[in-house]
N, C-alpha and C positions, 0 to 999 in steps of 0.2 A: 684703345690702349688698355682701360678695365678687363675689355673682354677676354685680350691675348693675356694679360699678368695671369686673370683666374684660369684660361686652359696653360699654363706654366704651372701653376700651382696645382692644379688635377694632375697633371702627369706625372708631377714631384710625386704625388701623394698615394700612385699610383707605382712609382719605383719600387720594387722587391729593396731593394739595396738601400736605399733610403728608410724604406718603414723597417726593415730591419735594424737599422743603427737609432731609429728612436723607441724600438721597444727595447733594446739592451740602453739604452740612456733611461728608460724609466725603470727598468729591472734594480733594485737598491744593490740587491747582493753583487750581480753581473757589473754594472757599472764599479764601483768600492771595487771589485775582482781589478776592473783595466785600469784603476787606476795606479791603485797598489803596483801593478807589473808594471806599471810606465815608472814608477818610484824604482823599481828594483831596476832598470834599465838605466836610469838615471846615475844610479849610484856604486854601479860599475868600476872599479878604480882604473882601468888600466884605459886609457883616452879611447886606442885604438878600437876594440871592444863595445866599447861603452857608443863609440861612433857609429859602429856597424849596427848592432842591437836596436840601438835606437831609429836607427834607418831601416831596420825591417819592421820594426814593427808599425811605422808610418807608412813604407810602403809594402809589405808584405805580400809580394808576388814574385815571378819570375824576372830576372830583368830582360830587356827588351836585347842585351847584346847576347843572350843564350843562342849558341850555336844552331838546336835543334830549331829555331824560329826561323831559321833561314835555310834550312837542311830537311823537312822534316819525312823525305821519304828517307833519305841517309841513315837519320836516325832510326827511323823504323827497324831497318835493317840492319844496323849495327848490335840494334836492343832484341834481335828477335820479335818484335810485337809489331804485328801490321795495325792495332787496333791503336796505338801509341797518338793520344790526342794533349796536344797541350793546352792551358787555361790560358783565354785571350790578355793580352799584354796588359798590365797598367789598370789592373782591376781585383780589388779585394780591400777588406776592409777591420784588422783586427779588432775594433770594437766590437760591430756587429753582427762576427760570423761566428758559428756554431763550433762546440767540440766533437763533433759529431755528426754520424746519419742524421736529421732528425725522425726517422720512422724505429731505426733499429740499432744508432749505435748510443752514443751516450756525452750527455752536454747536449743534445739537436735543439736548441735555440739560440735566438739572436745574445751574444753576449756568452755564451758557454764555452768557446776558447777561452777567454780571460780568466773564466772559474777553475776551467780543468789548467789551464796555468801555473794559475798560482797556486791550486793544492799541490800539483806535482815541483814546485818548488820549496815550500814546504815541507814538503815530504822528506827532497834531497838533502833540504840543510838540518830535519833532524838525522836524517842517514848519515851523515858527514861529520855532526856534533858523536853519534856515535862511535864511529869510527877513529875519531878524535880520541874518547876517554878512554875507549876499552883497545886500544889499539894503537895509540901515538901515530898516527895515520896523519899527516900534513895535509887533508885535501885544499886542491887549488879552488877557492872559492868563487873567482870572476868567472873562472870556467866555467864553475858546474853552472851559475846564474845564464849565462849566453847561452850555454848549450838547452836549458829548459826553454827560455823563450825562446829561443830559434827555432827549436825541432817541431813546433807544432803552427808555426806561423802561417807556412804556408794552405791550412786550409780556408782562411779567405778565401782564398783563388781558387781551391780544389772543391769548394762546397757553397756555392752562388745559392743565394734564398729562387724561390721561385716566384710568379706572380699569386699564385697557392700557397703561399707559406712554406711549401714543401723544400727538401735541400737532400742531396745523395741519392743513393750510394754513391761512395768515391771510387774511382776506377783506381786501379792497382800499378802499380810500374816496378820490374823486378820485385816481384811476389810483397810487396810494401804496398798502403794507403802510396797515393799519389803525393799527399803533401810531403809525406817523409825526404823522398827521393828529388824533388823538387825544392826542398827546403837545403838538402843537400847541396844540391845545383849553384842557387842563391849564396851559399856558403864559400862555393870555391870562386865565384864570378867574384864576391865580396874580399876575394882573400882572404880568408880566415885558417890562419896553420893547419895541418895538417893531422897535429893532435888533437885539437880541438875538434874537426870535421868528425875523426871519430869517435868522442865522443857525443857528438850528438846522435851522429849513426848508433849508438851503441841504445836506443831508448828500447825499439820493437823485440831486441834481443840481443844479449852478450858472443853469441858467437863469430869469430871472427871472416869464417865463411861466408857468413849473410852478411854483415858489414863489409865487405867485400866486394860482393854483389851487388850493393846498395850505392856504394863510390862510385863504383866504375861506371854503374847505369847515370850517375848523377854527372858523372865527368862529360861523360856522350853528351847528354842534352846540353850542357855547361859550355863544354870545346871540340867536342867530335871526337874525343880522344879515350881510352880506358886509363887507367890510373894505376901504378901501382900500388897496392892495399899497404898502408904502415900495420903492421903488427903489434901494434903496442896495447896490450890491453890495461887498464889504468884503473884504480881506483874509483875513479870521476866516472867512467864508463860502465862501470857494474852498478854506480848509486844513483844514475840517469836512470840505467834501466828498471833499478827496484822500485824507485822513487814512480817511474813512471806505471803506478797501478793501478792508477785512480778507478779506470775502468771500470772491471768488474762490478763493484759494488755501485756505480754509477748510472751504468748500461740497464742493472737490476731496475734501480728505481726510475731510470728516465723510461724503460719498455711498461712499465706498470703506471706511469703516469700516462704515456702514451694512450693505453687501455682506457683508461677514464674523463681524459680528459677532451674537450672539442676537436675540430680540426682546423687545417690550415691557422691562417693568422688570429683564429679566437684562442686556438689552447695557447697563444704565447701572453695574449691578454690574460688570461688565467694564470698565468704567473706569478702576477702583481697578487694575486692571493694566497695562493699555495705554493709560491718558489721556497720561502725560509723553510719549507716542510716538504720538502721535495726530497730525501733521503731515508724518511719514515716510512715511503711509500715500501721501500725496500725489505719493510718487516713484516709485510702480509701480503698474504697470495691473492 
């Protein structure tokens, strides 16, 4: 009985998916990120909202009744894309997935969804506080909270650690990262209105063409069906977008820690030392 507990415990120990959620649980900054977001989820006003949000971000993948899961040369072919692969059901894990490539996008460690998270909401509610003073601007506030945590949930599922530490590239669906459009999906299976939907479409870009594009792909895998696009472009939807720019300056310094720092699962160890200074890297070549 010893024997089998410890080969249970090597195999634990030896999960991507596991050792991933304990190095973002030892991560100070990363961990304090999810938690804070599960706070803002929490305190949501509106029940329904507040129901859904919190339900993605517990289970933060596809649901199981997506049409393309039972369709999925259909969908192929509805989307254009024979290469069209979805992320196995019932697998992802918002604590400990990345925001990011980890080789070349930005956030690629366990724990950097919850970071790139919460800055980009942040960001929103000073966007919004702006918009407010210099503008008498109402913005809806549950909104824009659901639409940041929603729109980036889905790369749990779209960005698996590996047994190498390693995670990405994300494959693309209707010219978007995979979580966008699938996070979409999630949206419509969840019921979530129809305004709402676009704004969270609205983070990669304001224009209503590619939110468009992005629906409709998201409806196919969702119900087999395209959608027709609401036209409304809103307030809430231009300060998702803005709000969502963490990037750049992110991507800077996560490639340049990249450069320096170990590989596989030792640079995340390395964190525990150099994460609180992980955007200084940003200021020298």
């Amino acid at each position: 009985m010893a024997k089998i507990t410890l080969l249970i415990m090597l195999a634990a120990a030896q999960d991507p998916a596991i050792r991933a959620r304990e190095v973002a649980a030892k991560l100070p900054f990363a961990y304090r990120a999810y938690l804070e977001v599960r706070r803002e989820a929490a305190a949501i006003g509106d029940p329904a909202l507040r129901a859904a949000v919190e339900a993605q971000v517990l289970a933060p993948w596809l649901p199981q009744q997506a049409w393309a899961y039972g369709h999925p040369a259909e969908a192929r072919k509805l989307l254009g894309d024979p290469r069209l692969e979805l992320p196995p059901p019932k697998r992802g894990d918002f604590l400990a997935a990345p925001g990011g490539g980890c080789e070349n996008g930005h956030h690629g460690y366990p724990g950097g969804l919850s970071v790139h998270t919460l800055a980009t909401l942040r960001h929103a509610r000073a966007l919004a506080d702006d918009y407010r003073h210099v503008y008498a601007v109402d913005v809806h506030a549950d909104q824009l909270t659901t639409a940041v945590i929603w729109q980036g949930a889905l790369m749990a599922a779209t960005l698996p650690f590996r047994a190498d530490g390693s995670c990405g590239p994300e494959a693309e669906i209707a010219g978007a990262p995979a979580h966008h459009v699938l996070g979409l999906a999630a949206g419509i299976l969840r019921h979530l209105p129809d305004d709402l939907l676009y704004v969270i479409a609205a983070a990669p870009s304001p224009d209503p063409s590619r939110i468009c594009s992005w629906l409709s792909a998201a409806s196919v895998i969702a119900e087999g069906r395209t959608m027709t696009c609401p036209q409304r472009q809103t307030v809430e939807a231009f300060i998702h977008h803005f709000a969502d720019s963490d990037g750049p300056l992110t991507t800077l310094s996560w490639s340049r820690y990249v450069a320096r720092a170990p590989k596989g699962w030792a640079r995340y160890d390395a964190l525990l030392q150099d994460g609180n200074d992980l955007l200084l890297f940003s200021r020298s070549p």
